[in-house]
C-alpha positions in Angstrom: 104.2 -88.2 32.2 107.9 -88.3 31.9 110.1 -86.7 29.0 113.3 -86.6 28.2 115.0 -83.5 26.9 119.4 -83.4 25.7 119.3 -79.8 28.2 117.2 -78.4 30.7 117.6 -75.2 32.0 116.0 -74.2 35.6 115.2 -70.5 36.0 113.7 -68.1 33.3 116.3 -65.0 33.5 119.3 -63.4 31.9 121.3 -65.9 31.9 119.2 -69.2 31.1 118.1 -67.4 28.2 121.6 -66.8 27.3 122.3 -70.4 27.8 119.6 -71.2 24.7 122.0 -69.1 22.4 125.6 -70.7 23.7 123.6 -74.1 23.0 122.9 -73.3 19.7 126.4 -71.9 18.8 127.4 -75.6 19.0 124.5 -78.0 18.7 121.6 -77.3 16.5 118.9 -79.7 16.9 119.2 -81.2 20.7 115.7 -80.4 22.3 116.1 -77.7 25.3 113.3 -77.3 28.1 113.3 -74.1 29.9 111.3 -73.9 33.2 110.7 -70.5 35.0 108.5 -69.5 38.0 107.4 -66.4 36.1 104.8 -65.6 34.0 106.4 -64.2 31.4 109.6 -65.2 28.9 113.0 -63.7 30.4 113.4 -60.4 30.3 116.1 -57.8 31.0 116.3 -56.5 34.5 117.8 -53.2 35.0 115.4 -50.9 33.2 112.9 -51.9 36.0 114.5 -49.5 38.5 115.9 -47.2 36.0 115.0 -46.8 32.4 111.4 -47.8 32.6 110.5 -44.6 35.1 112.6 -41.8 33.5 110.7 -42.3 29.9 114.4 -44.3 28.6 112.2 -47.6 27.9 109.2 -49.6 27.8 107.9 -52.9 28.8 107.8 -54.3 25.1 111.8 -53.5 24.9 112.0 -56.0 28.1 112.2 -59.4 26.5 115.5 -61.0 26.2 113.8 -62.4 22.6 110.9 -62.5 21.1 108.7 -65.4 20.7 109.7 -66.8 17.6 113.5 -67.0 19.2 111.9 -70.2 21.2 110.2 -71.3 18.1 113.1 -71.7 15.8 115.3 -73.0 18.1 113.6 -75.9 19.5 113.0 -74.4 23.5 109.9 -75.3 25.4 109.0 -72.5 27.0 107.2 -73.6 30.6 106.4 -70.8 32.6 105.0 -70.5 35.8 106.2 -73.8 36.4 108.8 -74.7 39.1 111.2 -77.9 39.7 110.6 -78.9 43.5 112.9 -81.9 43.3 115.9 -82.8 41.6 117.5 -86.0 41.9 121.2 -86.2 40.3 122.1 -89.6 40.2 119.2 -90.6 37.8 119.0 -86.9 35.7 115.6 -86.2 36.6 113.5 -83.9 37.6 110.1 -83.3 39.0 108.0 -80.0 38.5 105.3 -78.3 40.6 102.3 -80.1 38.4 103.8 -83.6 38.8 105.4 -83.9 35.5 108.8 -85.7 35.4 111.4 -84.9 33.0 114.8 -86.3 32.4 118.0 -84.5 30.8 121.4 -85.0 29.9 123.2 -81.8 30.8 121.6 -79.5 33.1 121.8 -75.9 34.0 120.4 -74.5 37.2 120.4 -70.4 36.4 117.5 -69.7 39.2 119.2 -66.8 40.5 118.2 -65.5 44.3 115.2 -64.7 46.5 115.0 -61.0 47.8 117.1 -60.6 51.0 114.7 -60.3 53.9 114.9 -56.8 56.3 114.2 -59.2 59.6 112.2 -56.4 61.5 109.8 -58.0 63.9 106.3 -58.5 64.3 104.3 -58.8 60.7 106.9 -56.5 59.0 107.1 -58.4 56.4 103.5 -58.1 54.9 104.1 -54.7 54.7 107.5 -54.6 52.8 107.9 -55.1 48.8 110.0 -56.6 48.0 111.7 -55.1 44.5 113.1 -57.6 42.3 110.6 -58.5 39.5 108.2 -57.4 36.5 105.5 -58.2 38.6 106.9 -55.7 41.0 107.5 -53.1 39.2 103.8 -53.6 37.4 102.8 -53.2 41.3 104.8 -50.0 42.2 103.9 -48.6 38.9 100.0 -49.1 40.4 100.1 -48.2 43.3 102.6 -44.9 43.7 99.6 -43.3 41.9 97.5 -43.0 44.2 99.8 -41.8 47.3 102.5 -39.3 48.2 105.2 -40.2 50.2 107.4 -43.8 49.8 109.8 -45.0 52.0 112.6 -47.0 50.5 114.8 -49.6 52.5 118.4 -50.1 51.2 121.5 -48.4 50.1 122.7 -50.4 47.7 122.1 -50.9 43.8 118.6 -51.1 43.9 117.6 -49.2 46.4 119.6 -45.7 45.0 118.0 -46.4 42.1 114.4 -46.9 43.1 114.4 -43.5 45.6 115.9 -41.8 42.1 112.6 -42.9 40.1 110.0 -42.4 42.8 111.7 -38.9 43.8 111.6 -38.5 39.6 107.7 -39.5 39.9 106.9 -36.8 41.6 106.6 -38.6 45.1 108.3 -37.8 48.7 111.2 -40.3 49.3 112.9 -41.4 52.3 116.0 -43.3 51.9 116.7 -45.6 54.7 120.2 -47.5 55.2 122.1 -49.1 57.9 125.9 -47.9 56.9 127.5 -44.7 56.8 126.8 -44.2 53.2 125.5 -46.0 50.3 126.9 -48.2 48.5 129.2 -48.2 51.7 131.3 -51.5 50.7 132.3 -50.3 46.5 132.4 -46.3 46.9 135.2 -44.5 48.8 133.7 -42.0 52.2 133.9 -39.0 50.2 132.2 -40.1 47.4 129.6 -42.3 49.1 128.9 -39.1 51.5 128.5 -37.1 48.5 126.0 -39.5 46.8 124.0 -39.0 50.0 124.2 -35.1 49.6 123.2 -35.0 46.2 120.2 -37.3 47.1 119.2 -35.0 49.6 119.4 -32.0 47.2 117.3 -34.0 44.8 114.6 -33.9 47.8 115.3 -37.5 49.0 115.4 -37.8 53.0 118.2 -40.1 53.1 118.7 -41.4 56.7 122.2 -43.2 57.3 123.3 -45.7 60.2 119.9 -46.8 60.7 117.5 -49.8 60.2 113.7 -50.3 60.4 113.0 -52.6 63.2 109.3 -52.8 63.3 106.5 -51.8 61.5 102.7 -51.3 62.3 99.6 -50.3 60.0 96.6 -48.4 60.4 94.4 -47.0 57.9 96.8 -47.7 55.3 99.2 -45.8 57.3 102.3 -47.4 57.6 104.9 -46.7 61.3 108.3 -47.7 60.6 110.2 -47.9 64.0 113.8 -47.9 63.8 116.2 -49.3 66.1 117.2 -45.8 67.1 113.6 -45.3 68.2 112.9 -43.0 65.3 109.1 -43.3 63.6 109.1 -42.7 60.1 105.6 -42.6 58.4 104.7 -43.4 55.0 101.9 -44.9 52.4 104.2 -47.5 51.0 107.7 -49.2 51.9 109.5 -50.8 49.4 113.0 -52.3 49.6 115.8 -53.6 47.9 118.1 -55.4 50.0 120.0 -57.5 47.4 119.5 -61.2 47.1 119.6 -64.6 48.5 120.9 -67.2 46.1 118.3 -70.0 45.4 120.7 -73.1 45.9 118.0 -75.4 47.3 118.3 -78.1 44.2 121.6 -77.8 44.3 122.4 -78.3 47.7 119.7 -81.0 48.3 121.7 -83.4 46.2 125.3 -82.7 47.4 126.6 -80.6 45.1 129.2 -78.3 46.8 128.0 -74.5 47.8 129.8 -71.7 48.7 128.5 -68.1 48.6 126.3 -69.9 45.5 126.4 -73.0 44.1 130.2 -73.3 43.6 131.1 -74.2 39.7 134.3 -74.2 37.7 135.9 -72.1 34.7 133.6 -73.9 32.5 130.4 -73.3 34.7 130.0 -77.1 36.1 129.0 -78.1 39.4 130.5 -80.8 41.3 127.9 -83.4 39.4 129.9 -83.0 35.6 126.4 -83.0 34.4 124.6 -80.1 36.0 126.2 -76.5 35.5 124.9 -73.1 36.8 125.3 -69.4 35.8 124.6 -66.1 36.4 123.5 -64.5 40.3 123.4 -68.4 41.3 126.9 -69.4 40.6 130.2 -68.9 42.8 132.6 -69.0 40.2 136.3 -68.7 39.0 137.1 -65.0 38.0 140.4 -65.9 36.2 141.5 -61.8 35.8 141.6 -61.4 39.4 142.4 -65.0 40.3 139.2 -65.1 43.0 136.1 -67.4 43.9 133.6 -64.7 43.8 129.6 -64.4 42.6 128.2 -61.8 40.7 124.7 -60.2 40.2 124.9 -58.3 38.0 123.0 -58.1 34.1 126.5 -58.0 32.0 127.9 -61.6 33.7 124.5 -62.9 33.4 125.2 -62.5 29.6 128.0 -64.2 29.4 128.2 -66.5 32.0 124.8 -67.9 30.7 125.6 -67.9 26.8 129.2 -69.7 28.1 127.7 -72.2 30.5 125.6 -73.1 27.0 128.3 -73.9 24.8 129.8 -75.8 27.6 126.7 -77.9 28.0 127.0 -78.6 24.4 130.6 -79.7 24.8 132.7 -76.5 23.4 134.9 -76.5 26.5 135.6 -73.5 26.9 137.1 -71.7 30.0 134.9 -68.3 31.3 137.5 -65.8 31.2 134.9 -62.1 30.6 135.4 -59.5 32.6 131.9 -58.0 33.6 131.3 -54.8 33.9 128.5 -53.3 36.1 126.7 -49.7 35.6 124.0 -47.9 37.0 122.3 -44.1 37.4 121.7 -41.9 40.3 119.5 -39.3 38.3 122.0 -37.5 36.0 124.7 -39.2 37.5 125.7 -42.4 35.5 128.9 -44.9 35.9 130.1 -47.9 34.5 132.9 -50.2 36.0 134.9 -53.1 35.9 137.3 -55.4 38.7 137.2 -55.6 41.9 135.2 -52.4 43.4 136.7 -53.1 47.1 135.9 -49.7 48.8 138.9 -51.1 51.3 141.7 -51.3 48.7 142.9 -48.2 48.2 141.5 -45.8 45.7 142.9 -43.5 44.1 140.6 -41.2 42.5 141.8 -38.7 39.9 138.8 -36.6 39.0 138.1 -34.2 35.8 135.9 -31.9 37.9 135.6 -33.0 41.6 133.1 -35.3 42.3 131.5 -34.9 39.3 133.5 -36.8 36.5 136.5 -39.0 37.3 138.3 -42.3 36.8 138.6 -44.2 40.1 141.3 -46.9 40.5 140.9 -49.4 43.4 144.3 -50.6 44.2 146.5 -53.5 45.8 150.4 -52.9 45.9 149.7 -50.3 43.4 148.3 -52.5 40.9 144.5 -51.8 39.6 141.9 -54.5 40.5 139.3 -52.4 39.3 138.0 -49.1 38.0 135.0 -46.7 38.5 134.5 -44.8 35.7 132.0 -41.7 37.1 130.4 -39.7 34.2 133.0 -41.0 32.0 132.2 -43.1 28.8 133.0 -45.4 26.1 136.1 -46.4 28.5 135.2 -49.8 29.8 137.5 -52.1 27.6 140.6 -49.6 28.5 139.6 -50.1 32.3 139.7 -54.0 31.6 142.9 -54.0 29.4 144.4 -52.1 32.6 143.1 -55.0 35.1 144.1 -57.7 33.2 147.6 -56.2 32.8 147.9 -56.3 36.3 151.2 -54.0 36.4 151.6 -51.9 39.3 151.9 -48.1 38.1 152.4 -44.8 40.0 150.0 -42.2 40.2 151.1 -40.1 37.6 151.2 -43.1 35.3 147.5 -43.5 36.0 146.8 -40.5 35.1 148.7 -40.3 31.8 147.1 -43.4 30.9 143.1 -42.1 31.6 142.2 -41.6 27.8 141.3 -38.3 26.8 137.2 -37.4 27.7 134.9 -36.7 24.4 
């Protein structure tokens, strides 16, 4: 069976959904086929490891649209379907169930694979790896019915994940290899502090250490670490970023970097295949740097502009994502480059607490934490666009005032 569709679009997240709307913003009626590997439509992300376990959301608030979005604008929805072959030169592609189909532009949005831990033995049957609805649908399940959880990863994810288990009621240890978490985006003092206030929350958080081997026993887990330290637990979970899936991409030439490398307007290499979202190295015109991001905001707007592009509007990416998250009652937002080795000047309301955090190069601000303070995230991107190198005291005159 072949078919032949004016757009496909590989991968079912944020931001091939948002590539359906920046279609439609400039061509009405050209057939889109949107394959994903999951077994639901696309759905938003972050309230898996936050909103969903503090009582903030529910799963029927997850979908990106509902089902008559796909309806009235002309999308075939595939799911759990997966392209295992693409061949560039002839615009076609083959899926897991031997159907061929054929496009005219394409968009490859299929995001990454969970980062592996690479402890030995069969370490990895025992490790979840966070990432999906599915997994979440599984955690939910099973934390139930046990007490303690051990968590793998200071970053994003897994702050966030020791915050809802600790907020379920269940006995969380926190296991990174840096000093801190978040080591390479927060300053020392304020990643050591995160760490603190974890521990006050009742999280065991355990820096400068990694699991290296893990054994099971009546659904006992042992986590040895490579200090020699056992750790035991009912459950390890971790979230250890992601692995971009390039494998389409790079099996037909297309050029890769840290992603499948694109320009301003979100093509490839091939002028006919594009990619967006956690995928995509791309150009980040503010800050003049090849960079990827993973992060729900630039999977907006990446996908909706690597749309219109498909649909000829030719227009340049130039957003400025901004990235959030919550550690229990502590809640940021920011925007730039968060380079924990640029210098930072951090000019706090009450220490530690509430702040404004500029990340600085030759004194001008690449990006900016905003810690407990809100409603300010066009103001921080004004002042990184600017690009104008200002003193201290000028920072500080220019933090609008809180409330």
């Amino acid at each position: 069976m072949n078919e032949h569709y004016p757009y496909v679009i590989v991968g079912g997240g944020l931001a091939g959904a948002s590539a359906v709307e920046g279609i439609r913003m400039h061509d009405r009626d050209g057939r889109i086929l949107l394959v994903s590997r999951e077994n639901v439509p696309p759905y938003h992300r972050p309230p898996l490891s936050k909103d969903l376990w503090f009582g903030k959301s529910t799963i029927d608030k997850l979908p990106v649209y509902g089902d008559e979005f796909y309806a009235e604008n002309k999308v075939d929805l595939e799911l759990r379907r997966e392209v295992t072959e693409l061949e560039a030169s002839s615009h076609t592609l083959w899926e897991d169930r031997g159907q061929t189909v054929t496009y005219d532009r394409l968009l490859i949005a299929t995001g990454g694979k969970p980062r592996m831990l690479g402890a030995t033995g069969d370490a990895g049957t025992h490790i979840h790896y966070y990432r999906s609805l599915e997994d979440y649908q599984y955690l939910l399940e099973h934390v139930r019915a046990i007490q303690h959880v051990l968590v793998l990863g200071g970053g994003f994810i897994g702050l966030e994940l020791a915050a809802a288990l600790r907020h379920s009621g269940k006995e969380v240890t926190l296991v990174y290899p840096e000093e801190h978490p978040l080591f390479r985006i927060l300053p020392r003092e304020l990643g050591s502090y995160v760490a603190d206030f974890y521990r006050e929350k009742g999280v065991e958080a355990i820096s400068g250490e990694r699991v290296a081997s893990i054994q099971e026993g009546a659904g006992i887990y042992h986590a040895r670490t490579l200090s020699g330290n056992i750790i035991t637990t009912q459950l390890i979970v971790a979230g250890l970023g992601i692995t971009p899936s390039v494998g389409l991409a790079e099996a037909n030439g297309l050029e890769i970097g840290n992603g499948i490398a694109v320009d301003e307007y979100a093509r490839t290499t091939e002028p006919t295949i594009y990619a967006a979202g956690d995928v995509a190295e791309f150009p980040y015109l503010a800050l003049d740097v090849r960079t990827r991001i993973e992060h729900w905001d630039h999977a907006i707007f990446h996908g909706k502009r690597a749309g219109e592009n498909m649909a000829g509007a030719g227009l340049p990416y130039d957003h400025m994502p901004m990235f959030f998250s919550d550690f229990f009652e502590l809640g940021w937002e920011a925007v730039g480059d968060l380079d924990a080795s640029l210098h930072v000047d951090a000019v706090w309301d009450t220490l530690m607490k509430e702040g404004v955090l500029f990340y600085l190069r030759d004194d001008v601000t690449r990006g900016a934490l905003l810690w407990n303070r809100w409603g300010l995230v066009d103001w921080a991107r004004d002042l990184v666009r600017a690009a104008r190198p200002m003193t201290h005291e000028e920072r500080v005159k220019a933090i609008p005032a809180a409330g």
